[in-house]
Each structure stands twice: as C-alpha cells, then as structure tokens.
C-alpha positions as semicolon CSV with decimal commas, in nm:
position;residue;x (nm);y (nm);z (nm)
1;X;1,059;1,524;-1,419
2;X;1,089;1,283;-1,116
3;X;1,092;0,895;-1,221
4;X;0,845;0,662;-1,060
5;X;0,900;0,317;-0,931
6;X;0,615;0,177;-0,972
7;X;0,659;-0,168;-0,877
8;X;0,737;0,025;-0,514
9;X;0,386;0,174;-0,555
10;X;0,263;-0,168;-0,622
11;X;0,434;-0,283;-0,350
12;X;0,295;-0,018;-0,081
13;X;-0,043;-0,061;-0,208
14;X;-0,020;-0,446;-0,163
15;X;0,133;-0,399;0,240
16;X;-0,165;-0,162;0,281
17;X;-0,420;-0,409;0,168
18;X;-0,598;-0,621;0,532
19;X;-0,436;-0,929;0,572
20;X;-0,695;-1,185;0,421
21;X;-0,647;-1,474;0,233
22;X;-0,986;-1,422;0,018
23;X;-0,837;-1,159;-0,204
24;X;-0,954;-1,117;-0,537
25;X;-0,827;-0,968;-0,850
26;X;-1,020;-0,951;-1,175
27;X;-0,746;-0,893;-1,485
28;X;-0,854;-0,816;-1,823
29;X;-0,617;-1,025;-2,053
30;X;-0,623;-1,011;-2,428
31;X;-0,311;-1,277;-2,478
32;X;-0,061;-1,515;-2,249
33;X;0,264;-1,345;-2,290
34;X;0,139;-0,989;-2,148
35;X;-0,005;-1,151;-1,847
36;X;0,282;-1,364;-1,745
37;X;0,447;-1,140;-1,514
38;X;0,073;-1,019;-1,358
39;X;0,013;-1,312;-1,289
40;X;0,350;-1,469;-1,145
41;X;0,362;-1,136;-0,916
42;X;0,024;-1,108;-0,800
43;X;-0,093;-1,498;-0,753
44;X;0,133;-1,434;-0,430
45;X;-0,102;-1,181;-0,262
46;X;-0,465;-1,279;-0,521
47;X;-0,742;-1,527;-0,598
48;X;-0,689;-1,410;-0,990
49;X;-0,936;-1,444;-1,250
50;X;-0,819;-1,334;-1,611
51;X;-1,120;-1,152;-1,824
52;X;-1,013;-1,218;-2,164
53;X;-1,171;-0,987;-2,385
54;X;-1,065;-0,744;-2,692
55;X;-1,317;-0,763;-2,945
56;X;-1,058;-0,548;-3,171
57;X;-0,847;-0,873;-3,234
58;X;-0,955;-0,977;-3,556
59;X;-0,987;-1,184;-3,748
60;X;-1,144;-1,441;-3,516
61;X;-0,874;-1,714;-3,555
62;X;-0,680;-1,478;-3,393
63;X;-0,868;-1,399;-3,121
64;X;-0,886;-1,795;-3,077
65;X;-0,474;-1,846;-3,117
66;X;-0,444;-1,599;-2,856
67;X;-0,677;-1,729;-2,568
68;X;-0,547;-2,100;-2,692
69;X;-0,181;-1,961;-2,636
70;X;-0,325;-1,763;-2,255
71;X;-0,429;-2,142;-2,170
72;X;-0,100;-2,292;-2,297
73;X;0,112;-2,051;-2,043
74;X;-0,125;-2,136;-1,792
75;X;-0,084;-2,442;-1,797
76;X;0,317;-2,410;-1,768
77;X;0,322;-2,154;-1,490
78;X;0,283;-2,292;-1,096
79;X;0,037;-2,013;-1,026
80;X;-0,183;-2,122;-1,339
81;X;-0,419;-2,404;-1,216
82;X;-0,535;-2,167;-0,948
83;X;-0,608;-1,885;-1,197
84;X;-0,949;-1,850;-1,407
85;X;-1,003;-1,746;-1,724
86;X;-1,364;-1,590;-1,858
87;X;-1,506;-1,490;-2,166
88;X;-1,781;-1,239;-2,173
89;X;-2,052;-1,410;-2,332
C-alpha cells in the first residue's frame, strides 16, 4: 500500500487555487487544540471562519469549556484576531 503525503496534496491543491486575496475557508471546530495547526497553516493562504459546532459534547459545561478554551488559543495565536468563530443558532 503506497503512503500519502498529504500535506503535499494540500500543498498542490493550495498552488492550484487563482491567486486572490478574498479567499475563504469555513472550518468546523469543536475545540482549540485540534484547530491550532488549521489554522496557523491555512490563515497564510484564507479569510478563516471557525463553525464551532458538535452537539454530541455533553454535558453543556463542556461544550462551553471548550469554545471558552477555542477563544483562549485565539487569542494567543498571530493569525487569531483575523479568524471568526460562529455558533449555529
């Protein structure tokens, strides 16, 4: 079974993309720590917005530690004033 790189995929997907500064991304998210490398890597080529959303996480101080902790990395992280974070409503 052949290996994949895929952070090379990434990569040739990303060079394929037009040249445009308007890019966006739209990244589910359901905690800070899993998105830190996303969103370090990809801030370079995206306008990012994070949709955070897992209704599984229970119970719902959870789900509130975890989005607290998303905004707590975001706001250590250089990239993390420019990125937004939803909730579906």
């Amino acid at each position: 079974m052949e290996k994949k790189n895929y952070q090379k995929i990434l990569d040739g997907v990303i060079e394929a993309l037009p040249a445009d500064s308007g890019r966006k991304l739209l990244l589910q998210s359901c905690c800070g720590p899993c998105s830190s490398y996303v969103i370090e890597y990809l801030s370079r080529y995206f306008d990012i917005t994070l949709l955070y959303y897992n209704p599984n996480i229970r119970p719902a101080a959870e789900y509130d530690k975890r989005l607290e902790t998303l905004h707590e990395l975001l706001g250590k992280m250089p990239e993390g004033p420019l990125v937004k974070v939803i909730e579906p409503g």
